[in-house]
C-alpha positions as CSV (number, residue, x, y, z in Angstrom):
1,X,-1.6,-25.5,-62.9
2,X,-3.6,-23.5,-61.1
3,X,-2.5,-21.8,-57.8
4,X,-4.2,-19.3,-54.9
5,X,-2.3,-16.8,-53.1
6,X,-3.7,-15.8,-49.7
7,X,-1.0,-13.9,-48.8
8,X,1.2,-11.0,-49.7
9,X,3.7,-11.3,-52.6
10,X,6.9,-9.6,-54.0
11,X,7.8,-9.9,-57.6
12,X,9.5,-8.3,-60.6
13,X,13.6,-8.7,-61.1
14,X,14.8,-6.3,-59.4
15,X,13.2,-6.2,-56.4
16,X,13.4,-9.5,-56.0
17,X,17.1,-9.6,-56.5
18,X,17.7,-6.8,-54.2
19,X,15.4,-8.7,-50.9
20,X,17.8,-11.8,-51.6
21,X,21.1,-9.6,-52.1
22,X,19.9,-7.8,-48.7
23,X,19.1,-11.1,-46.7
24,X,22.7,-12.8,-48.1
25,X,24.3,-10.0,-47.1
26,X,23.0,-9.5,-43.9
27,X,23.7,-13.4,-42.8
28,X,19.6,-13.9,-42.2
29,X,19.0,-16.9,-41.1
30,X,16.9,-19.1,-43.7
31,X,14.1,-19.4,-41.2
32,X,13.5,-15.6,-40.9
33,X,13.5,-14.7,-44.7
34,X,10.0,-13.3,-45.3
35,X,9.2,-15.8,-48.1
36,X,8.0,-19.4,-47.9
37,X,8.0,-19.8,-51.8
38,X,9.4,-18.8,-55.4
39,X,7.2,-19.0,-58.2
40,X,9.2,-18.9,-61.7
41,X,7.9,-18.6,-65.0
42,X,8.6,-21.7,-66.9
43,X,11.6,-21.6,-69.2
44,X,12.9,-19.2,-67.4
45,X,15.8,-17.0,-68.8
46,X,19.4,-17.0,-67.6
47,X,19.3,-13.6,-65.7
48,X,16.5,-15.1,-63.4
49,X,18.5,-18.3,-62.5
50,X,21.9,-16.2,-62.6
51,X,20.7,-13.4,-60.4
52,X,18.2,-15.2,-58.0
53,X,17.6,-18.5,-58.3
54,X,21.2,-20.1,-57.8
55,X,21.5,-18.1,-54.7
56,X,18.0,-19.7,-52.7
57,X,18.8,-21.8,-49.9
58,X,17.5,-25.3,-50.2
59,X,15.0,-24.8,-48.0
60,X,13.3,-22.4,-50.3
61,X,10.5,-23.9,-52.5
62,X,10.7,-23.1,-56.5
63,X,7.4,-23.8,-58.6
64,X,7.8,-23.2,-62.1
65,X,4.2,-22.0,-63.6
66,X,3.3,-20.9,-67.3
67,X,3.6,-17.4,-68.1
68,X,-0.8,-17.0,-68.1
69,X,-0.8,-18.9,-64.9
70,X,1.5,-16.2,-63.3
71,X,-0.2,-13.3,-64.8
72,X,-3.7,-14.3,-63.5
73,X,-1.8,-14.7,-59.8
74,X,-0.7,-10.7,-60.1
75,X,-3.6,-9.4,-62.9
76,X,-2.2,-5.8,-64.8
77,X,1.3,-6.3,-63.0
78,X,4.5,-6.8,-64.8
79,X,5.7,-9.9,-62.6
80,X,9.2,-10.1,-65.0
81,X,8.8,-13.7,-64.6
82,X,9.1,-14.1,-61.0
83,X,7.3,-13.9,-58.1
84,X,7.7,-14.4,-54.0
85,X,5.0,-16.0,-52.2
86,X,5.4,-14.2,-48.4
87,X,5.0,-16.5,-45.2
88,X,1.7,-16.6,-44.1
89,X,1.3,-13.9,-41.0
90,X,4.8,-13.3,-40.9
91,X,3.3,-9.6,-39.8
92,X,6.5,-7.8,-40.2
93,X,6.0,-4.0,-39.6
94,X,8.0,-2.2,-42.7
95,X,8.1,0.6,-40.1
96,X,11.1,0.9,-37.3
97,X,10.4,2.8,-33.9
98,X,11.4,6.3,-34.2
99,X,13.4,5.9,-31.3
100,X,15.9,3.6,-33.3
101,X,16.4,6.5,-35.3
102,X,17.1,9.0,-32.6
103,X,19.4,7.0,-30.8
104,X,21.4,6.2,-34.6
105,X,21.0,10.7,-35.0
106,X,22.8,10.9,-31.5
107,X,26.0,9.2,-32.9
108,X,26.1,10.4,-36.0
109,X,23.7,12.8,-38.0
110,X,22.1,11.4,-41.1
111,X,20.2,13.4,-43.5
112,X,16.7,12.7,-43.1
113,X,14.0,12.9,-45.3
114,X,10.4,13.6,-44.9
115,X,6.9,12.6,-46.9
116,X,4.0,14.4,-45.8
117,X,0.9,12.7,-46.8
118,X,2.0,11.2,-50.3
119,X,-1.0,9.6,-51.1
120,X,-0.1,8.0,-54.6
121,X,2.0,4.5,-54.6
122,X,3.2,5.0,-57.8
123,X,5.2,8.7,-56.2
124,X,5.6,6.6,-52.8
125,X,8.0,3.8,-54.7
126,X,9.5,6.6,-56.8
127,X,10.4,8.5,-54.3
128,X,12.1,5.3,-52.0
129,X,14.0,4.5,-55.4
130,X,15.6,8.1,-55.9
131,X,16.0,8.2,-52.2
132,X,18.6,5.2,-52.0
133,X,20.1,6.1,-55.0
134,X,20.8,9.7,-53.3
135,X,22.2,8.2,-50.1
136,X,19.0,8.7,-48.1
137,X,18.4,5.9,-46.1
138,X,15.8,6.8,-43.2
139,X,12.2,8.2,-44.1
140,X,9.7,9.4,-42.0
141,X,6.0,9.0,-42.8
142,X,3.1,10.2,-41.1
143,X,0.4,6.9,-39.6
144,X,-2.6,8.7,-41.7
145,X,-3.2,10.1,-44.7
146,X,-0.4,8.1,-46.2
147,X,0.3,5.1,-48.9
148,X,0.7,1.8,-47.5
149,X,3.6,-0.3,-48.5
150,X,2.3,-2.5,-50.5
151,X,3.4,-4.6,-53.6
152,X,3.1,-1.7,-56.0
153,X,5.4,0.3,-54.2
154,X,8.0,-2.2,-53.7
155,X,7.8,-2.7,-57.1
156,X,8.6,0.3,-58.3
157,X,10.9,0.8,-55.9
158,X,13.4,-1.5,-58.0
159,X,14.6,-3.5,-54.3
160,X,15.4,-0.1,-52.9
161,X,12.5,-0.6,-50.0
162,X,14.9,-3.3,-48.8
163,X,17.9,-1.3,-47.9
164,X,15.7,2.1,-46.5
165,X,14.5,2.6,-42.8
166,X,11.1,3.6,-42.4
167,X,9.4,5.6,-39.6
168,X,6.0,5.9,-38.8
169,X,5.0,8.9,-36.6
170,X,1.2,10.0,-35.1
171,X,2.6,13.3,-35.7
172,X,5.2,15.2,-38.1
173,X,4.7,18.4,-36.2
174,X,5.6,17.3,-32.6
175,X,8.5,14.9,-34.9
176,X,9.9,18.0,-36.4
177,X,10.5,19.9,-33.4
178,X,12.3,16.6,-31.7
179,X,14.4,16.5,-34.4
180,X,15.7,20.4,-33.8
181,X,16.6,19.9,-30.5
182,X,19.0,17.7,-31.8
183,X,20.3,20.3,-34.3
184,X,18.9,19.8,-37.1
185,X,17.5,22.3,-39.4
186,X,14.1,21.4,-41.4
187,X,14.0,22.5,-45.1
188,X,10.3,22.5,-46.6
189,X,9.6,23.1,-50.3
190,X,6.5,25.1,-51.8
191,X,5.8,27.8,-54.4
192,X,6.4,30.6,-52.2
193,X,9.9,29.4,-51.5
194,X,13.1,31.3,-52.1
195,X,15.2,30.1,-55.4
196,X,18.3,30.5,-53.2
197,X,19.5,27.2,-51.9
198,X,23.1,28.6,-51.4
199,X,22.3,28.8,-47.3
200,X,21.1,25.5,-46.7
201,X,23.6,23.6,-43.9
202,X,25.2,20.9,-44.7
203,X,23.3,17.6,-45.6
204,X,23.7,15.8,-42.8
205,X,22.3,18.2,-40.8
206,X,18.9,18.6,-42.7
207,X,15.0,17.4,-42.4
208,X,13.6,17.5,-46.0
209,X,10.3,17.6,-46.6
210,X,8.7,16.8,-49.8
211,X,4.8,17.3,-49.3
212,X,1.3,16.1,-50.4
213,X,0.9,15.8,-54.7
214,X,-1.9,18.5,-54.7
215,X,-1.8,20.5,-51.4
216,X,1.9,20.4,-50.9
217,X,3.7,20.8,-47.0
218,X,1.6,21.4,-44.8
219,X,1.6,25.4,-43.3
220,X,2.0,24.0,-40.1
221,X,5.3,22.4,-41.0
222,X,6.1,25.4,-42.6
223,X,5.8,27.7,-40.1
224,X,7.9,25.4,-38.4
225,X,10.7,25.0,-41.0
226,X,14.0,26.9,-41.4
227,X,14.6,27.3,-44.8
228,X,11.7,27.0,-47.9
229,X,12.7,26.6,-50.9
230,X,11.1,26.1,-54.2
231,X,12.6,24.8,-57.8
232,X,13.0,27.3,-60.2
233,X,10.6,26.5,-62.9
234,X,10.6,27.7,-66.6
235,X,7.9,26.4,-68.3
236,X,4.2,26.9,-68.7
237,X,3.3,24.1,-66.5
238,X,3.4,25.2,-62.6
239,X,4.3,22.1,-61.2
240,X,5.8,18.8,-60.8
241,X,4.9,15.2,-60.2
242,X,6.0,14.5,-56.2
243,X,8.1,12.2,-57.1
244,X,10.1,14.2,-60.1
245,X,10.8,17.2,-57.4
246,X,12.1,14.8,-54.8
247,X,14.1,13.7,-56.9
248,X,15.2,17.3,-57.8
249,X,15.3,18.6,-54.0
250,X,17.4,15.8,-53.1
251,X,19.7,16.1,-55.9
252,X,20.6,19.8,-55.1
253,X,21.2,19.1,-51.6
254,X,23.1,16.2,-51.7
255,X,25.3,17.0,-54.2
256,X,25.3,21.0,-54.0
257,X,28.5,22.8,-55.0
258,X,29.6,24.9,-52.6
259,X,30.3,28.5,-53.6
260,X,34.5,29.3,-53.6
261,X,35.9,31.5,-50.9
């Protein structure tokens, strides 16, 4: 059988399981779920009709292709056996108005996290995944100089892109000082930081900013920070993969210990 895909598609277990999870959970109607069809390796295991399948609404097309007819749709990815064929020009923007978020910080502080200018979408999914799984769930990104969402990200993600907000912003500067005027505190990381993270506020009332894979934050968005940090390191290598010290950064101030009185 063989099939064309003009439009964008979602696949692996995970992630697919997550986007149905999401759109059950948040009553979505059938008409406004962003896929028109589910493609499903033939002879498909248990898991795939346990987790996914026995949950699609009637509506919902399932094709079952060979295992070669689904590689060649999504060549050098590992599909997992299933893949969702988006509706054509359903044009949903991943991104939310940062407006929605300010009027969410007004009621209630979140902690917020930051990516300046990760170009890599293998770091961009990372960093969503470790994100959720932290208890970050709104992300600001700068519109240039920045991965797209895209099916690799998602992907890697593991479903976690389908339970994060995402912000767009022309500009992280003028963003940064918006967001202090409505007491927060922005926390940058870098070499020249300082190894003590015992003076950080509490996490609810931080901006993180994790910066670019080989030129790191910005000095702008430096200058303008409160606290810099850096993570102890003591090895020969001098640094880490993006998405290894976001995960680290976060780690430490979500779940920091505070010192006894």
């Amino acid at each position: 059988m063989e099939k064309k895909i003009n439009s964008k598609v979602i696949f692996g277990r995970r992630n697919t399981t997550e986007l149905v999870t999401k759109l059950i959970k948040d009553r979505t109607p059938v008409v406004e779920w962003p896929f028109r069809e589910v493609l499903v390796k033939k002879n498909a295991n248990k898991d795939i009709k346990d987790s996914i399948l026995r949950f699609l609404p009637r509506e919902i097309k399932i094709s079952f292709l060979s295992g070669g007819d689904m590689d060649a749709l999504v060549p050098g990815k590992n599909h997992q056996g299933v893949i969702f064929l988006a509706k054509e020009r359903s044009g949903k923007d991943p991104y939310l108005p940062l407006q929605t978020l300010i009027e969410t910080i007004e009621k209630k502080k979140v902690p917020l996290l930051v990516l300046d200018r990760i170009m890599d979408t293998g770091n961009f999914g990372s960093i969503l995944r470790t994100a959720e799984c932290l208890g970050i769930q709104n992300i600001i990104v700068p519109e240039r100089d920045m991965a797209p969402v895209n099916e690799t990200v998602e992907k890697i993600s593991s479903g976690a892109l389908h339970h994060l907000h995402l912000y767009r912003v022309t500009n992280l500067s003028t963003t940064m000082e918006k967001l202090k005027s409505l007491g927060y505190w922005v926390v940058t990381t870098g070499e020249t930081g300082s190894e003590d993270w015992s003076k950080l506020p509490e996490p609810n009332e931080i901006v993180v900013i994790i910066g670019n894979e080989e030129n790191g934050v910005k000095k702008i968005l430096i200058e303008k920070g409160d606290f810099h940090v850096r993570i102890p390191l003591g090895g020969k290598v001098a640094s880490l993969n993006a998405g290894v010290a976001c995960g680290i950064v976060l780690d430490r101030i979500m779940n920091r210990i505070k010192n006894p009185v």
